[in-house]
N, CA, C and O atoms as CSV, one atom per row, in Angstrom:
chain,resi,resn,atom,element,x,y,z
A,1,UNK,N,N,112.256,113.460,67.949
A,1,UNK,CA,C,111.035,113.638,68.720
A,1,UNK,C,C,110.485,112.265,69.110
A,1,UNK,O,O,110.403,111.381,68.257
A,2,UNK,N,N,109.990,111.998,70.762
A,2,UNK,CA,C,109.556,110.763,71.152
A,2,UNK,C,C,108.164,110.278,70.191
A,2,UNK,O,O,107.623,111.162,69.526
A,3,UNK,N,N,107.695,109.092,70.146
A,3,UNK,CA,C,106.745,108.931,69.747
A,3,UNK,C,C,105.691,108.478,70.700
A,3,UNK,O,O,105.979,107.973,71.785
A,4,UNK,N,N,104.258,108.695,70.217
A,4,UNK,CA,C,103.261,108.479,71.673
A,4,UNK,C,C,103.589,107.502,72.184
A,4,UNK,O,O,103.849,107.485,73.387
A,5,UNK,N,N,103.677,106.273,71.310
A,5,UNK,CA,C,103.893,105.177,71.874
A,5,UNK,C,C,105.263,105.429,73.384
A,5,UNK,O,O,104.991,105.102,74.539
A,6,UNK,N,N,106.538,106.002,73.007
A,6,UNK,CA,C,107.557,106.248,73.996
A,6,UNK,C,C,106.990,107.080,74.966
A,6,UNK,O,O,107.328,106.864,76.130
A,7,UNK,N,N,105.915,108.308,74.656
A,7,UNK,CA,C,105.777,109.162,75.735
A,7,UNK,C,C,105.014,108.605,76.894
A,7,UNK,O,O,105.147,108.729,78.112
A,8,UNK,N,N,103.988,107.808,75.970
A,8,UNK,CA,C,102.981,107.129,77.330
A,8,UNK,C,C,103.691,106.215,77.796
A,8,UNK,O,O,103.473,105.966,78.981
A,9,UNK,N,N,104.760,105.396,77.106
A,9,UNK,CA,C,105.095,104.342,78.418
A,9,UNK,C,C,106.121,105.293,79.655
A,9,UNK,O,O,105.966,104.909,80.814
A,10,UNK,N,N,106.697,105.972,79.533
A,10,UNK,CA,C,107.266,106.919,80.199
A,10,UNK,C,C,106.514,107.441,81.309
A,10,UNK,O,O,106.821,107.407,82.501
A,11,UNK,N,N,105.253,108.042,80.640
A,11,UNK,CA,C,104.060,107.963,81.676
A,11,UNK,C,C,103.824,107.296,82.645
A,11,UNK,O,O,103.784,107.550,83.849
A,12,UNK,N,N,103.571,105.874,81.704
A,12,UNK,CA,C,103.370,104.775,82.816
A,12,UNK,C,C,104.231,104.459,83.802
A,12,UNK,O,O,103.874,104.137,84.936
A,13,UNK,N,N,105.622,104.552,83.338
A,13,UNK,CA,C,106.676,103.942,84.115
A,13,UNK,C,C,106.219,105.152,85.338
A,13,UNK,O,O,105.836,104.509,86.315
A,14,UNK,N,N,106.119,106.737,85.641
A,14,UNK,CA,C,106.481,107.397,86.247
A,14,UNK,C,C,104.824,107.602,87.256
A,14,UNK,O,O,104.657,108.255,88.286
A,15,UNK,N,N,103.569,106.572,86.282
A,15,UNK,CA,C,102.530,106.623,87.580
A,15,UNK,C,C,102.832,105.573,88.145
A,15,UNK,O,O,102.233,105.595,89.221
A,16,UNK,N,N,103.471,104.559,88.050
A,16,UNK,CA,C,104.049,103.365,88.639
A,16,UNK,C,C,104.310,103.639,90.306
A,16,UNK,O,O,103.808,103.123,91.305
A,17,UNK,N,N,105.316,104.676,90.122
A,17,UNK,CA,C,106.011,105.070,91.144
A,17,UNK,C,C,105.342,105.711,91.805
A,17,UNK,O,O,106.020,106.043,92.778
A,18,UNK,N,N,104.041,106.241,91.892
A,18,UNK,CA,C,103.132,107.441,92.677
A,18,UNK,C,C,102.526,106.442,93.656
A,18,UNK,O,O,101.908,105.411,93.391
A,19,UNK,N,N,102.763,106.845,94.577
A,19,UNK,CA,C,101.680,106.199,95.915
A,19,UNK,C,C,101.186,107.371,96.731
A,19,UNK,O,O,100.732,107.193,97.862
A,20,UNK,N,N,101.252,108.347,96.278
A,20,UNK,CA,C,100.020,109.435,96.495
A,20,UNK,C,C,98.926,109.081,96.005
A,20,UNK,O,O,98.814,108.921,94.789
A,21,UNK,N,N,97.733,108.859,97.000
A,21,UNK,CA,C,96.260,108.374,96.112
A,21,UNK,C,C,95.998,109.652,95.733
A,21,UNK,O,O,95.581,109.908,94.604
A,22,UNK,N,N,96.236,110.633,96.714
A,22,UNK,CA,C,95.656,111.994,96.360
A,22,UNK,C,C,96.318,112.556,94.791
A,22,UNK,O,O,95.846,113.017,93.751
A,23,UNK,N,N,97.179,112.338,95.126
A,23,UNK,CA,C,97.992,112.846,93.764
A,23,UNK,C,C,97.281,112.035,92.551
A,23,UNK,O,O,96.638,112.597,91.664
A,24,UNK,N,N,97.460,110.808,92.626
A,24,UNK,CA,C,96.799,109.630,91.460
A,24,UNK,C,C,95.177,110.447,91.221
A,24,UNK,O,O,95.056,111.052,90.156
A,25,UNK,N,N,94.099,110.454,92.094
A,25,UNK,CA,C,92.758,111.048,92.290
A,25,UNK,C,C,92.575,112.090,91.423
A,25,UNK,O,O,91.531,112.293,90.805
A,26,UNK,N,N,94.007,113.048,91.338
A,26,UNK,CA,C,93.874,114.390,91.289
A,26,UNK,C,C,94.200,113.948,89.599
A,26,UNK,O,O,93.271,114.282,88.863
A,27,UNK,N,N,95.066,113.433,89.069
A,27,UNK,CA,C,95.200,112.883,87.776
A,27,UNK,C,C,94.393,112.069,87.120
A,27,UNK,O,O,94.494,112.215,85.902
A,28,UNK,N,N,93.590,111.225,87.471
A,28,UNK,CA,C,92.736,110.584,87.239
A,28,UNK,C,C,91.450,111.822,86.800
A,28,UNK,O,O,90.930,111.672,85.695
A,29,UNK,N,N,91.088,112.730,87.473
A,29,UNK,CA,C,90.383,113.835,87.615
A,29,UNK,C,C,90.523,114.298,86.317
A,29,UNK,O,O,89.671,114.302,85.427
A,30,UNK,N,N,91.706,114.699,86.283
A,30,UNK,CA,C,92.029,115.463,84.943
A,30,UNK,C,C,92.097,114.703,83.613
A,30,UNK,O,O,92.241,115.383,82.597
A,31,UNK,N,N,92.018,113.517,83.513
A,31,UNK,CA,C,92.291,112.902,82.135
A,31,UNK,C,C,90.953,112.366,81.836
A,31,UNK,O,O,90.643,112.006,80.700
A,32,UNK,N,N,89.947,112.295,83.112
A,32,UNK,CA,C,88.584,111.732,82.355
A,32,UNK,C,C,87.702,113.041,82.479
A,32,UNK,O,O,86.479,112.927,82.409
A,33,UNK,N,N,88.223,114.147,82.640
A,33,UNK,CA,C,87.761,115.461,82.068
A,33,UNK,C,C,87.959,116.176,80.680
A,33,UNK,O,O,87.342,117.074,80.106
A,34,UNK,N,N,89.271,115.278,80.313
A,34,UNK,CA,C,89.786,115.573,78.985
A,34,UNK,C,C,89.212,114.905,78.064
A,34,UNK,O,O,88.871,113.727,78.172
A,35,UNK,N,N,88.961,116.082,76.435
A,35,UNK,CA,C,88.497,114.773,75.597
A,35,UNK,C,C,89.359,114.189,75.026
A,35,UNK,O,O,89.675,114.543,73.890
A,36,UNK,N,N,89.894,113.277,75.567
A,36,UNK,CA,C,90.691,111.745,75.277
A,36,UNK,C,C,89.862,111.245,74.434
A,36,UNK,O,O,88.651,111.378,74.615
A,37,UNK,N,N,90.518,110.374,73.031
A,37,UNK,CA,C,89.280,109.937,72.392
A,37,UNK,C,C,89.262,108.203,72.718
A,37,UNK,O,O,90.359,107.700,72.478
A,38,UNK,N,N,88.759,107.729,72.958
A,38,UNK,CA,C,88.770,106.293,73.405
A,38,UNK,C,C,88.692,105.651,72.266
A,38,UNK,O,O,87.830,105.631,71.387
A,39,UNK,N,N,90.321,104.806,72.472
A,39,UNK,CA,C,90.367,104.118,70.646
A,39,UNK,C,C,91.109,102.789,71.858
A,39,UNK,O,O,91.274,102.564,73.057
A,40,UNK,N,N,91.360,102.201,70.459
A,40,UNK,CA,C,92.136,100.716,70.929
A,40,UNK,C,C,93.570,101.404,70.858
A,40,UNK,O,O,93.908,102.412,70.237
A,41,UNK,N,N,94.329,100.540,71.698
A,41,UNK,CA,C,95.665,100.916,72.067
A,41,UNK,C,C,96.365,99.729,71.242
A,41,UNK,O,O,95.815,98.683,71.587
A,42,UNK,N,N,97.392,99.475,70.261
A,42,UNK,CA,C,97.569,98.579,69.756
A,42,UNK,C,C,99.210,98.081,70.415
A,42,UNK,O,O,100.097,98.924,70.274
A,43,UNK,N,N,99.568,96.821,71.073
A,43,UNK,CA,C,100.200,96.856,71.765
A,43,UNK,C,C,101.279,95.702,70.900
A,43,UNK,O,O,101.135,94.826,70.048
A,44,UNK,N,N,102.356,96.271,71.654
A,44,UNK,CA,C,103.894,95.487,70.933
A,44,UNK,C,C,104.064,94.178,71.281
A,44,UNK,O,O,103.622,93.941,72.405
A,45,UNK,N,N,104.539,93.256,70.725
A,45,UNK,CA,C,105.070,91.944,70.643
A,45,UNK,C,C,105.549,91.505,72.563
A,45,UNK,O,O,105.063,90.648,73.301
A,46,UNK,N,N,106.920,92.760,72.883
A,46,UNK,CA,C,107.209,92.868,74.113
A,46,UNK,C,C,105.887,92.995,75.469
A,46,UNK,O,O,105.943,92.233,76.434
A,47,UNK,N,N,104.877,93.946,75.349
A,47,UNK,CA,C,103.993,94.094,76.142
A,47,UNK,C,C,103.289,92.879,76.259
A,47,UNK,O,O,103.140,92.399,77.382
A,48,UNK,N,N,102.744,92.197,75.067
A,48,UNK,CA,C,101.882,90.797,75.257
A,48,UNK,C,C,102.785,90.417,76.004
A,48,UNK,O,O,102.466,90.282,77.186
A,49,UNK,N,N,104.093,90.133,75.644
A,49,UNK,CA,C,104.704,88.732,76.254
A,49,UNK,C,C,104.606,89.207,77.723
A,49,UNK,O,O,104.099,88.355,78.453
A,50,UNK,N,N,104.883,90.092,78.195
A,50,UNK,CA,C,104.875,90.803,79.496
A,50,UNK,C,C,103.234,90.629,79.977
A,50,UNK,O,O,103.033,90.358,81.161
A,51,UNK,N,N,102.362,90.746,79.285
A,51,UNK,CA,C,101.420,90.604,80.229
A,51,UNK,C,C,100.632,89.480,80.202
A,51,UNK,O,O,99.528,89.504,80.746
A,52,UNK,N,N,101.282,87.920,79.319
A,52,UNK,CA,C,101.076,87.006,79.611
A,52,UNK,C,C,102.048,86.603,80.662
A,52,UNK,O,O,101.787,85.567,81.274
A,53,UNK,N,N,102.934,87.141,80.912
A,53,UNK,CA,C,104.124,86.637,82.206
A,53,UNK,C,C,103.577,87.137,83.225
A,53,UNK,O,O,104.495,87.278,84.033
A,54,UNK,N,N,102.311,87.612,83.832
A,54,UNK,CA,C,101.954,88.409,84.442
A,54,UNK,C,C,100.757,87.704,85.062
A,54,UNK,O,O,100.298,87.381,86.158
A,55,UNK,N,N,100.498,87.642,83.721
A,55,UNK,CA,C,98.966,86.587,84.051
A,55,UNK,C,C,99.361,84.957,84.813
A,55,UNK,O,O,98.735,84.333,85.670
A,56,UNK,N,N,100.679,84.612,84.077
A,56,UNK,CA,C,101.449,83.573,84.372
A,56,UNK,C,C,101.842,83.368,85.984
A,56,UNK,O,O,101.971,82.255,86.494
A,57,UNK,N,N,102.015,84.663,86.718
A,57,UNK,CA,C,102.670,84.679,87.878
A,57,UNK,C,C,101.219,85.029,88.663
A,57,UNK,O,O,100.837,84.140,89.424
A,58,UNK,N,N,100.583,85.930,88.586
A,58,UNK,CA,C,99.311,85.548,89.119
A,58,UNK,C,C,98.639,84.085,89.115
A,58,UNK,O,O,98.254,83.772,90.242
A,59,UNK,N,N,98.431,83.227,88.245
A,59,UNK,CA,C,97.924,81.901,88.189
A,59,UNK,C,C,98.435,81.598,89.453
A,59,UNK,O,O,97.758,81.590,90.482
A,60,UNK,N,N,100.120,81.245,89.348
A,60,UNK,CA,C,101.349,80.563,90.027
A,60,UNK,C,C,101.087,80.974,91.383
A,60,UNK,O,O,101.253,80.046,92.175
A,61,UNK,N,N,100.675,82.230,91.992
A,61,UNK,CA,C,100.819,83.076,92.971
A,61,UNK,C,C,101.721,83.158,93.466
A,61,UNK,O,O,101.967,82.908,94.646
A,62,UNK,N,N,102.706,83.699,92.276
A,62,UNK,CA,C,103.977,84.137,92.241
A,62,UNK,C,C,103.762,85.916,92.369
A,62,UNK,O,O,104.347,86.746,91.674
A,63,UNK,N,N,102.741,86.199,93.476
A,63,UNK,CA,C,103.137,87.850,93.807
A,63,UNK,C,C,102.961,88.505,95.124
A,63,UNK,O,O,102.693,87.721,96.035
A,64,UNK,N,N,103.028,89.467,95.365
A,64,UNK,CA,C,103.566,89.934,96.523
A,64,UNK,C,C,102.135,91.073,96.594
A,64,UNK,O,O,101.629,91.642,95.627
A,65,UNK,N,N,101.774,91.158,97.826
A,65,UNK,CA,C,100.439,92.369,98.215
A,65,UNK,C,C,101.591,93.664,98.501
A,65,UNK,O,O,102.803,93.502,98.646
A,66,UNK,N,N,100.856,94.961,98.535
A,66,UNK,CA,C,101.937,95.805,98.310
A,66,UNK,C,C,102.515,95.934,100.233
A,66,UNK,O,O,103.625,96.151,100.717
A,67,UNK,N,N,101.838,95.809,100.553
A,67,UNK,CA,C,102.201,95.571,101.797
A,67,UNK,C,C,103.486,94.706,102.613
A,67,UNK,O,O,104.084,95.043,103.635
A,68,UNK,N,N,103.666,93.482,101.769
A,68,UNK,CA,C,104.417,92.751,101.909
A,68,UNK,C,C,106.079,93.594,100.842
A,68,UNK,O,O,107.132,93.939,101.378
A,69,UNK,N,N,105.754,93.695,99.338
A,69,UNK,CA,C,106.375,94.158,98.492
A,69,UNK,C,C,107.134,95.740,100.011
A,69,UNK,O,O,108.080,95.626,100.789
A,70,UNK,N,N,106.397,96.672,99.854
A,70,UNK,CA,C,107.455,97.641,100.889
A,70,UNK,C,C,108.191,97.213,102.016
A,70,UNK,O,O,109.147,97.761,102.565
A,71,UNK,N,N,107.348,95.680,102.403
A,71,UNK,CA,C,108.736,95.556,103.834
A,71,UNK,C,C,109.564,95.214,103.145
A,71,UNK,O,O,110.564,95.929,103.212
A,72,UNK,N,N,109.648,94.042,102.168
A,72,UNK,CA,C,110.568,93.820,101.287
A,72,UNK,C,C,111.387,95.170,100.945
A,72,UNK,O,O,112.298,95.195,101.772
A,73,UNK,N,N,111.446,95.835,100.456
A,73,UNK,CA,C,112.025,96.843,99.709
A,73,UNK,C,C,112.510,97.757,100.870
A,73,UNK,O,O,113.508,98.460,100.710
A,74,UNK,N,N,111.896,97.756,101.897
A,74,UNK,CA,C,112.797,98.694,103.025
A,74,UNK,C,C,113.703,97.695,103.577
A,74,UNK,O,O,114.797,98.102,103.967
A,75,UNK,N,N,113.406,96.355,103.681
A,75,UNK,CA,C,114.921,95.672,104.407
A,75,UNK,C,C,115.879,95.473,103.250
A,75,UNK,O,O,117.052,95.505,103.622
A,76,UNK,N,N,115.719,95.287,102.020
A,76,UNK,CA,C,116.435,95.630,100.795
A,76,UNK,C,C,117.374,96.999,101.176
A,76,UNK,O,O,118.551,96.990,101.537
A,77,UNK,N,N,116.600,98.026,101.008
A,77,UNK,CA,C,117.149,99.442,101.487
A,77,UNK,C,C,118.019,99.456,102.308
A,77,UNK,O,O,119.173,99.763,102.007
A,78,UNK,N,N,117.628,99.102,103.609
A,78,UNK,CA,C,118.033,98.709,104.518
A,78,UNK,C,C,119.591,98.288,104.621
A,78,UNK,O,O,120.503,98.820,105.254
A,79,UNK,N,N,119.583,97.146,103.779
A,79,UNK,CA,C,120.883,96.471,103.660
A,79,UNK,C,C,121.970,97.246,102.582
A,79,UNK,O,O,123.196,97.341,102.533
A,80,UNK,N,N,121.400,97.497,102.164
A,80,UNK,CA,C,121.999,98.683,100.795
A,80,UNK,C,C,122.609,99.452,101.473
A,80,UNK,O,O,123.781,99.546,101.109
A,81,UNK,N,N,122.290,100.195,102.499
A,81,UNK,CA,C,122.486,101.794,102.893
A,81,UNK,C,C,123.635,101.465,105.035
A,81,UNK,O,O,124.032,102.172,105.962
A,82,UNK,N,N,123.611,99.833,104.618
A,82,UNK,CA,C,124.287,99.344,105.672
A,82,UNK,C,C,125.935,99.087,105.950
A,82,UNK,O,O,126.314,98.616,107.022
């Protein structure tokens, strides 16, 4: 059996991928309707390092607006499917 810790990142990985706002809106809806109990999330060795590499590439302005990120990824596609 997964553990929360595995189920929610699974989660995460799979709202990652949603660019339905409506869809996101509609989930968002439902989880701050739920009683969720608001605790601290205690996070792994891997996640810090990840979200100091993060913070790291923001400083750097080492990132991409999502705008830019999809042309990217459709001429990626693009070339893939060429």
């Amino acid at each position: 059996m997964a553990t929360t810790t595995e189920i929610r990142n699974r989660l995460i990985d799979r709202l990652m991928a949603i660019n339905n706002s409506e869809y996101l809106t509609a989930l968002e809806k439902i989880i701050e309707s739920s009683n969720v109990q608001q605790s601290k999330v205690m996070l792994t060795e891997e996640q810090k390092i990840m979200l100091a590499m993060s913070d790291d590439d923001i400083k750097n302005g080492s990132v991409l607006d999502q705008e830019s990120l999809n042309e990217e990824e459709l001429k990626w596609l693009t070339k893939k499917t060429s």
